[in-house]
mmCIF file of the C-alpha atoms, coordinates in Angstrom:
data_MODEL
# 
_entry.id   MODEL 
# 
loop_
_atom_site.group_PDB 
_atom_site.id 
_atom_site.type_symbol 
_atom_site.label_atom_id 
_atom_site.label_alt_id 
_atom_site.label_comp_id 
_atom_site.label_asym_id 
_atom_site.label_entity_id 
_atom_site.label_seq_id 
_atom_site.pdbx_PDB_ins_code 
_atom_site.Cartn_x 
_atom_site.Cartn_y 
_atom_site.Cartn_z 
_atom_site.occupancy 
_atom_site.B_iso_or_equiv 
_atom_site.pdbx_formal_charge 
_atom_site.auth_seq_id 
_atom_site.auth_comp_id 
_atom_site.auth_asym_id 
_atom_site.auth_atom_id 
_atom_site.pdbx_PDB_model_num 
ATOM 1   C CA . UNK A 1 1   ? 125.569 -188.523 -158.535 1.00 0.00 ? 1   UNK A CA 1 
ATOM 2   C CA . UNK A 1 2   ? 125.259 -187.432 -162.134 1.00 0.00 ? 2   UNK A CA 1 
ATOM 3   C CA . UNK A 1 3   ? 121.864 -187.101 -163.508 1.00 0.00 ? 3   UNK A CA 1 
ATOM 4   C CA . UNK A 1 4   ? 119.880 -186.532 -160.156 1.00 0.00 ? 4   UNK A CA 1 
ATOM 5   C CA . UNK A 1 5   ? 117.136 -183.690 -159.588 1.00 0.00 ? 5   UNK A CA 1 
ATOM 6   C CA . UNK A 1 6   ? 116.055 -181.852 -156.662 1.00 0.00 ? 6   UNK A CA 1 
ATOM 7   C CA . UNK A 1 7   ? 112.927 -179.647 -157.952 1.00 0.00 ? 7   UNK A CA 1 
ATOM 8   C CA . UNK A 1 8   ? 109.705 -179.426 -156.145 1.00 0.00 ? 8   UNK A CA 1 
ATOM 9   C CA . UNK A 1 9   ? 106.960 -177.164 -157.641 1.00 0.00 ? 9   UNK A CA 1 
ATOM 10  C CA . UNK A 1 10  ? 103.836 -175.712 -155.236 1.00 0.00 ? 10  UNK A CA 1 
ATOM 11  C CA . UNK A 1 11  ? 101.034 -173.506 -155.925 1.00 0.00 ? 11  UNK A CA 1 
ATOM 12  C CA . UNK A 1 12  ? 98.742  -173.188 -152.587 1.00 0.00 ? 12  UNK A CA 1 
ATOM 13  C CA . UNK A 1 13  ? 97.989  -171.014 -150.339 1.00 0.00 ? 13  UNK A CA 1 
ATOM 14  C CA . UNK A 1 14  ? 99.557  -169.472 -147.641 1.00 0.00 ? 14  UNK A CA 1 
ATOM 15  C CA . UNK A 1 15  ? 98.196  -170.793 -143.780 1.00 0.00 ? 15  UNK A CA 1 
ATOM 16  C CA . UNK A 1 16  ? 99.723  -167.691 -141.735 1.00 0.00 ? 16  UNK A CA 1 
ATOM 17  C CA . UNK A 1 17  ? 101.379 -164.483 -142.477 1.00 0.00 ? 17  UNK A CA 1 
ATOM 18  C CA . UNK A 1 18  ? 104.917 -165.233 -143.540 1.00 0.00 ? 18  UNK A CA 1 
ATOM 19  C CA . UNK A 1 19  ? 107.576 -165.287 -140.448 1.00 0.00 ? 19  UNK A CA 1 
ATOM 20  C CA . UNK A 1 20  ? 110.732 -163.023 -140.592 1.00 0.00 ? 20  UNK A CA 1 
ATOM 21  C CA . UNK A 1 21  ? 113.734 -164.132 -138.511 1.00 0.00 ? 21  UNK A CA 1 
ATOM 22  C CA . UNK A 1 22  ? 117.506 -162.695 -138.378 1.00 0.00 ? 22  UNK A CA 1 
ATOM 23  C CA . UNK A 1 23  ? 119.954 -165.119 -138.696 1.00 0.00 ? 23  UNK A CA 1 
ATOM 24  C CA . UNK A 1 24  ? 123.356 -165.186 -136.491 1.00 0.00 ? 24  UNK A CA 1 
ATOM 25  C CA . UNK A 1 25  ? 125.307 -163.506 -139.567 1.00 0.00 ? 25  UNK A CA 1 
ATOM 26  C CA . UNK A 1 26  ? 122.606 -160.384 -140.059 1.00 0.00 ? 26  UNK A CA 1 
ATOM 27  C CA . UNK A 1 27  ? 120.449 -161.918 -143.157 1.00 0.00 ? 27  UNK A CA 1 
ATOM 28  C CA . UNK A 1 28  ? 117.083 -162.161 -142.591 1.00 0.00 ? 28  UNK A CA 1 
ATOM 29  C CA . UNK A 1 29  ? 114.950 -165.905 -143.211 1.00 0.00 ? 29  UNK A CA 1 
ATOM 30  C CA . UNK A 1 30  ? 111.268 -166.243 -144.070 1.00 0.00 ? 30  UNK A CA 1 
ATOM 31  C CA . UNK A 1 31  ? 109.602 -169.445 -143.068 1.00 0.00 ? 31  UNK A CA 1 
ATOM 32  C CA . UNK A 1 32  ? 106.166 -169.617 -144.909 1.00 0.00 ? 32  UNK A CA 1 
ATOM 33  C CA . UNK A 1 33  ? 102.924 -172.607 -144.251 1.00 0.00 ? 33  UNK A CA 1 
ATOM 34  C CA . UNK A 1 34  ? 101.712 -173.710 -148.059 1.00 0.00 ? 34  UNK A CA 1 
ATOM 35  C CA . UNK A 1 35  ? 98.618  -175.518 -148.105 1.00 0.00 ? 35  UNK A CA 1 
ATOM 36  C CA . UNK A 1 36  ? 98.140  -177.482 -150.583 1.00 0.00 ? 36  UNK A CA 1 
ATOM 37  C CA . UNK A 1 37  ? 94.639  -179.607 -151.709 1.00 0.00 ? 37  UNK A CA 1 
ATOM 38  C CA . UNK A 1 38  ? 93.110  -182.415 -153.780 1.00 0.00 ? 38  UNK A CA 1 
ATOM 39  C CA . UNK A 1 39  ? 89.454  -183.463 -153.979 1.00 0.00 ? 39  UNK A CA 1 
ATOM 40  C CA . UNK A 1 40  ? 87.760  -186.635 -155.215 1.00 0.00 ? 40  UNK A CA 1 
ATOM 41  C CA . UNK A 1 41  ? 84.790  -188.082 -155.093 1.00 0.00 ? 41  UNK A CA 1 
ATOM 42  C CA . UNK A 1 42  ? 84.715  -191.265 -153.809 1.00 0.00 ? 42  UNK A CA 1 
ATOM 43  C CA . UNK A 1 43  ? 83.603  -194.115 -155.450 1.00 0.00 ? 43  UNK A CA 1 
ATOM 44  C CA . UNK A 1 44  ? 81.531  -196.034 -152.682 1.00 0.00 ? 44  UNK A CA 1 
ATOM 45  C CA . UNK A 1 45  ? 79.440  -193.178 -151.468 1.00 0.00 ? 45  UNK A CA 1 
ATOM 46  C CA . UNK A 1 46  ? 79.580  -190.954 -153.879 1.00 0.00 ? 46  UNK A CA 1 
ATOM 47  C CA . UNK A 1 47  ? 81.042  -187.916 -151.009 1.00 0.00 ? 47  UNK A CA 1 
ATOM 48  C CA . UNK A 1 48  ? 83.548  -185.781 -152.275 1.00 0.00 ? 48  UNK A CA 1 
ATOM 49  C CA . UNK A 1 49  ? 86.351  -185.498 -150.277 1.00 0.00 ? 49  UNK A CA 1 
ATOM 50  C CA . UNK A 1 50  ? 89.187  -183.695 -149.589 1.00 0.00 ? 50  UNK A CA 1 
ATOM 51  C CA . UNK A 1 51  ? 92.594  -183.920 -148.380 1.00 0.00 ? 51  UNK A CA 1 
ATOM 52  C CA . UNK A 1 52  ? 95.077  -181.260 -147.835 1.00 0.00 ? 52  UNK A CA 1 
ATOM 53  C CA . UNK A 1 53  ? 98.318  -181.331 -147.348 1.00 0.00 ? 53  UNK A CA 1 
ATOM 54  C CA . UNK A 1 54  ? 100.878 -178.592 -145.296 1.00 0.00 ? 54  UNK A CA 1 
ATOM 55  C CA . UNK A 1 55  ? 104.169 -177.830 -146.741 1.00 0.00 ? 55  UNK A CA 1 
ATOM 56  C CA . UNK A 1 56  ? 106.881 -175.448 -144.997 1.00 0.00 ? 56  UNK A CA 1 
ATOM 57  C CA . UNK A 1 57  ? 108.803 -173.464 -147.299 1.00 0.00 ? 57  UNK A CA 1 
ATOM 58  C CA . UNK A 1 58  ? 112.317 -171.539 -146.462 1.00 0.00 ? 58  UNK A CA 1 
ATOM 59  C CA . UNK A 1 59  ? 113.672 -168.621 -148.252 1.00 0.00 ? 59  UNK A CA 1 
ATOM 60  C CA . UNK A 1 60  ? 116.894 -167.335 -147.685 1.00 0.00 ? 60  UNK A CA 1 
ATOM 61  C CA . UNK A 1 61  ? 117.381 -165.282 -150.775 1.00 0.00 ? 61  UNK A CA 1 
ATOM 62  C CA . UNK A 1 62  ? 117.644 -162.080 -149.617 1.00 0.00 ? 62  UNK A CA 1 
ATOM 63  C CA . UNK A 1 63  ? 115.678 -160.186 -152.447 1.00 0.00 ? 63  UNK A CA 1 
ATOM 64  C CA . UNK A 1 64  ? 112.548 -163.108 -152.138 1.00 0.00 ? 64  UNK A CA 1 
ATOM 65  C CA . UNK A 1 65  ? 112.740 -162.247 -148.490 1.00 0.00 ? 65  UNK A CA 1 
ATOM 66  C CA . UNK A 1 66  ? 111.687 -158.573 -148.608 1.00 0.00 ? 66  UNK A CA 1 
ATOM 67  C CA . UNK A 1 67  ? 109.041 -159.286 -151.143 1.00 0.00 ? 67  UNK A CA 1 
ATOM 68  C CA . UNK A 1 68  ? 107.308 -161.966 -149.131 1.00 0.00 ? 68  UNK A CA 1 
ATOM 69  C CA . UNK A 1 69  ? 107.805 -159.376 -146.354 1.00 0.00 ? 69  UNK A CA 1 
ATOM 70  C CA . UNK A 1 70  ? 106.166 -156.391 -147.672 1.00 0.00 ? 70  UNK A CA 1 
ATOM 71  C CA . UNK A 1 71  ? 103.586 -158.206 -150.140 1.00 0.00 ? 71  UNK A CA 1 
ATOM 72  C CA . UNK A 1 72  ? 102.508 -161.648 -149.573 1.00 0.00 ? 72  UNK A CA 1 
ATOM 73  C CA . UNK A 1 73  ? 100.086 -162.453 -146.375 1.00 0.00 ? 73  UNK A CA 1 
ATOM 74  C CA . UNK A 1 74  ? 98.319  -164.993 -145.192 1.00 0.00 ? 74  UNK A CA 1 
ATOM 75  C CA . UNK A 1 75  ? 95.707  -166.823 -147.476 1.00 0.00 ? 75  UNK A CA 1 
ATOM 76  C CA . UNK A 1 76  ? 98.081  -165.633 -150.820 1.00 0.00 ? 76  UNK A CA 1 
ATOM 77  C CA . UNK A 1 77  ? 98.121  -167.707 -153.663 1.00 0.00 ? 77  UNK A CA 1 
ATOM 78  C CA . UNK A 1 78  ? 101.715 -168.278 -154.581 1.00 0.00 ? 78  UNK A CA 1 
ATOM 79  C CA . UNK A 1 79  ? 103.865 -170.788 -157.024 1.00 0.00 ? 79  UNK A CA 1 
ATOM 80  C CA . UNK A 1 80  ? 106.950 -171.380 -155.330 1.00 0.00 ? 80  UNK A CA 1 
ATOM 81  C CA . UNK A 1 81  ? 109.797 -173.131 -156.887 1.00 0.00 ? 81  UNK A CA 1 
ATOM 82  C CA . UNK A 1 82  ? 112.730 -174.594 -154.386 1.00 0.00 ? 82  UNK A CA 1 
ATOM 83  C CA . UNK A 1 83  ? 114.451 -177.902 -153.724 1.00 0.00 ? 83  UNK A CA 1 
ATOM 84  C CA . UNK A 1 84  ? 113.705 -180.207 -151.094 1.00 0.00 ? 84  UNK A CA 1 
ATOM 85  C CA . UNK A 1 85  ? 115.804 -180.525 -147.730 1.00 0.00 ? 85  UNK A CA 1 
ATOM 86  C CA . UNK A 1 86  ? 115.948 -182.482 -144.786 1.00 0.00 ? 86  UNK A CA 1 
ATOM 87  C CA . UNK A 1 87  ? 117.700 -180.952 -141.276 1.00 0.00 ? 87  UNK A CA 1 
ATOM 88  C CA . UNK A 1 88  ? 118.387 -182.557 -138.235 1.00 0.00 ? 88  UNK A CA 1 
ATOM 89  C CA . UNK A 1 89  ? 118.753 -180.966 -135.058 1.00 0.00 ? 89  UNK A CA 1 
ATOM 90  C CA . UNK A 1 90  ? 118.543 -182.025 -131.011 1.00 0.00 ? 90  UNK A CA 1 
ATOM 91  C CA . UNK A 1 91  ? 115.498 -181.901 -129.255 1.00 0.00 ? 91  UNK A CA 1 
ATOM 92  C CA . UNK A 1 92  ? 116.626 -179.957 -126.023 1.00 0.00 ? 92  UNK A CA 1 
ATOM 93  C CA . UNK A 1 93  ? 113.943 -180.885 -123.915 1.00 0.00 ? 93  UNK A CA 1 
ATOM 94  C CA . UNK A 1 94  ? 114.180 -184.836 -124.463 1.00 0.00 ? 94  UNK A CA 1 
ATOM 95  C CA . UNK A 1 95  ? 117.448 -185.329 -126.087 1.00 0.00 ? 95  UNK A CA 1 
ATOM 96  C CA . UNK A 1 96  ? 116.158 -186.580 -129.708 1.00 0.00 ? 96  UNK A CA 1 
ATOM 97  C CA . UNK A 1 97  ? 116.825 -186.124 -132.691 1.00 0.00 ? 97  UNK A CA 1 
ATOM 98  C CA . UNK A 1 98  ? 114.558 -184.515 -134.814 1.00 0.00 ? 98  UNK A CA 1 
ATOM 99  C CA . UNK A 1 99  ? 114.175 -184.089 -138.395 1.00 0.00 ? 99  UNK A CA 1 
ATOM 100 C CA . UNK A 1 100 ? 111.763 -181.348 -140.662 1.00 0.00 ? 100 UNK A CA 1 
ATOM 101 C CA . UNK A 1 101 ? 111.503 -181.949 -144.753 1.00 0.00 ? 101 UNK A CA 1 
ATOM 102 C CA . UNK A 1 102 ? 111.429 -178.023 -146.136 1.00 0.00 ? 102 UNK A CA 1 
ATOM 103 C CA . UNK A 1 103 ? 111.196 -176.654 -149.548 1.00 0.00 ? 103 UNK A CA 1 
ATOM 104 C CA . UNK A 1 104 ? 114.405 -174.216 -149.678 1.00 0.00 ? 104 UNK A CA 1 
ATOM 105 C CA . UNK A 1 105 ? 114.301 -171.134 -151.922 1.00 0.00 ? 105 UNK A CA 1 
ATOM 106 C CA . UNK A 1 106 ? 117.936 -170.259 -152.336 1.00 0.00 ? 106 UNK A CA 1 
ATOM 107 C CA . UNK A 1 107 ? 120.097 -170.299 -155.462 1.00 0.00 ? 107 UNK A CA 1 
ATOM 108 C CA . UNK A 1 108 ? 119.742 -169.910 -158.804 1.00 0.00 ? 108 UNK A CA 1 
ATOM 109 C CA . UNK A 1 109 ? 116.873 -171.699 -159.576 1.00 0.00 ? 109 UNK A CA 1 
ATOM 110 C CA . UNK A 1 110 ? 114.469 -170.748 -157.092 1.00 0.00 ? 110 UNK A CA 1 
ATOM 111 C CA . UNK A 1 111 ? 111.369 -168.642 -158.199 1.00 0.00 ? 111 UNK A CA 1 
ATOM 112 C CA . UNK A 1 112 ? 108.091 -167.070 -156.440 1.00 0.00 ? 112 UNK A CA 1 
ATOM 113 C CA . UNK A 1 113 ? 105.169 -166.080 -157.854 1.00 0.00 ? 113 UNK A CA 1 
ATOM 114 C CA . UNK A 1 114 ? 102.046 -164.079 -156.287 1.00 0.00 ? 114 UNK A CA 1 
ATOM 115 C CA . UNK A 1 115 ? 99.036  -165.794 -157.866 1.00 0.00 ? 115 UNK A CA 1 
ATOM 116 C CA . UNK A 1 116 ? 96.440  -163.367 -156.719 1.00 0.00 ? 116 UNK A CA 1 
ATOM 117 C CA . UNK A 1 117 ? 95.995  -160.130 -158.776 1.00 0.00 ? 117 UNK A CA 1 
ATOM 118 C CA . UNK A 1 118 ? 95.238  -157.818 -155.631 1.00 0.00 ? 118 UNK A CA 1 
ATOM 119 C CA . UNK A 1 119 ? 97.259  -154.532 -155.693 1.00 0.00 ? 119 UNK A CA 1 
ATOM 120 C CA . UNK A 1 120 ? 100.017 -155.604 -158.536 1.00 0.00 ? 120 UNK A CA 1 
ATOM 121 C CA . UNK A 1 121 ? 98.604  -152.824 -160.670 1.00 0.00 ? 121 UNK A CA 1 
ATOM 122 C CA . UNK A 1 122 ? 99.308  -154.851 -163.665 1.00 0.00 ? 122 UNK A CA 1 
ATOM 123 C CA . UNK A 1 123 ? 102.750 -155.438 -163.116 1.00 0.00 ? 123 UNK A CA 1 
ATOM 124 C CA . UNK A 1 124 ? 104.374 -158.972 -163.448 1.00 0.00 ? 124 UNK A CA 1 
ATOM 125 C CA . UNK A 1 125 ? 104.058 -160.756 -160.020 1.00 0.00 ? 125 UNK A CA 1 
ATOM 126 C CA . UNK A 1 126 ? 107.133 -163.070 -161.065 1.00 0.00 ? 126 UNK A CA 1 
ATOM 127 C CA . UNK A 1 127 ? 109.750 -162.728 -158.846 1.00 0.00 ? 127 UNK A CA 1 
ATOM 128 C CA . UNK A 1 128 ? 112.498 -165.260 -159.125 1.00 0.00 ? 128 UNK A CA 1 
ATOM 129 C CA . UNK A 1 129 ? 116.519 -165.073 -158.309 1.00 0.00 ? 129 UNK A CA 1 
ATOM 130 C CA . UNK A 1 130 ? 117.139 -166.096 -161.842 1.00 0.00 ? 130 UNK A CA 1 
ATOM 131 C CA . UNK A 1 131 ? 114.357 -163.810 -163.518 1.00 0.00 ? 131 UNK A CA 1 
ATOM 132 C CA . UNK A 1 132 ? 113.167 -166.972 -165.466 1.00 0.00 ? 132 UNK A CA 1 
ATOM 133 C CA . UNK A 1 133 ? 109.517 -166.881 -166.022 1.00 0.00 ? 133 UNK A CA 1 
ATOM 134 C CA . UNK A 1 134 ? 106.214 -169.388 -166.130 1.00 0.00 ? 134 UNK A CA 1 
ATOM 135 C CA . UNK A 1 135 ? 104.684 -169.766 -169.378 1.00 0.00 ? 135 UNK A CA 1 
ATOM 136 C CA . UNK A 1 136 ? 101.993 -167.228 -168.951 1.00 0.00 ? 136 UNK A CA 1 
ATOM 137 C CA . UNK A 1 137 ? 103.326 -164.959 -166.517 1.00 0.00 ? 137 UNK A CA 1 
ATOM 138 C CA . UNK A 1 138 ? 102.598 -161.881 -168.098 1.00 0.00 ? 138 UNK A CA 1 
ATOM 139 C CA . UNK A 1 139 ? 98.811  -162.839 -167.954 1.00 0.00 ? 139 UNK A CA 1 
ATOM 140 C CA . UNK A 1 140 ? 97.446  -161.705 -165.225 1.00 0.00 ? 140 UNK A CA 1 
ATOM 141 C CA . UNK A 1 141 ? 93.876  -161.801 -164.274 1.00 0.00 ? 141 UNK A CA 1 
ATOM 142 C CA . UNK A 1 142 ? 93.296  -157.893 -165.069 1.00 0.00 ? 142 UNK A CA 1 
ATOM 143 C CA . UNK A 1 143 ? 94.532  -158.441 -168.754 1.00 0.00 ? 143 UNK A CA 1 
ATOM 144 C CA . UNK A 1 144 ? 92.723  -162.108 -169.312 1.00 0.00 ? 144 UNK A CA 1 
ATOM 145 C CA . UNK A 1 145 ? 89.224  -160.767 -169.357 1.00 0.00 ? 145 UNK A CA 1 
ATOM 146 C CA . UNK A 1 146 ? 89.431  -161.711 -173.338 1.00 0.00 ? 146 UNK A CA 1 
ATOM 147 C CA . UNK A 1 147 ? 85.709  -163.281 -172.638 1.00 0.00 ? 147 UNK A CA 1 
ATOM 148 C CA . UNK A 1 148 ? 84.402  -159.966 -172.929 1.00 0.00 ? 148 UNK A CA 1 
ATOM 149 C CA . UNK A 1 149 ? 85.130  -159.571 -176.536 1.00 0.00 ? 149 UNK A CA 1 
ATOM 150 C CA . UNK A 1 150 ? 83.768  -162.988 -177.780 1.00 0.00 ? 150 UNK A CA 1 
ATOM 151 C CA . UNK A 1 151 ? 80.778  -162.320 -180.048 1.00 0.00 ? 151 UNK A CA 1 
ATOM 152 C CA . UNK A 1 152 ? 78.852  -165.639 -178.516 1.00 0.00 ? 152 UNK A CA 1 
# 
């Protein structure tokens, strides 16, 4: 269908420590839990509230999979980029069919970002398969601390 798009954009944070799995053709997987929030306050009572929402993301680029790997843990604060995806597979136990809605990282136009400024030692925390970059990337939190030099 011409003129359709499959995008989702996330920035949570991470629920558990990224899992690593092996594939049957040697390429490793990571399977990471994104939580994502909203508050309000609602009008009747005047309580805030809060709803959160879990989102399971897959990456099977290879390059996004070592980085998650060695850097990203759980409670990170990460952007992740990906399309949505739906797969269907047999319950063994009852015979069912089952289905699980994932945001896949693979391709071309699937990015990653580490939020959080711990340890980058003021390198970029971009990482993306096609190197394309957020607006303000290259600010991290180390290098924003412009409010010191405002005379007020």
């Amino acid at each position: 269908m011409a003129g359709s798009l499959n995008k989702v954009q996330l920035i949570g944070r991470l629920g558990a420590d990224p899992e690593i799995k092996q594939m049957v053709n040697g390429k490793n997987v990571a399977r990471l839990s994104i939580a994502t929030s909203q508050s309000w306050k609602d009008k009747s009572s005047g309580e805030k509230k809060e709803k959160t929402e879990w989102h399971r993301v897959v990456i099977f680029n290879e390059g996004l999979v070592n980085v998650v790997q060695q850097y990203v843990k759980k409670g990170a604060n990460v952007y992740v980029e990906g399309q949505l995806s739906t797969r269907k597979w047999k319950d063994e136990s009852t015979g069912q069919d089952k289905y699980s809605t994932e945001i896949v990282l693979q391709g071309y136009n699937s990015s990653l970002t580490m939020l959080d400024s711990r340890g980058n030692n003021g390198n970029s925390n971009l990482v993306s398969e096609n190197k394309s970059s957020l607006p303000n990337d290259n600010l991290n939190q180390e290098n924003s601390d412009l409010d010191d030099e405002i005379p007020f």
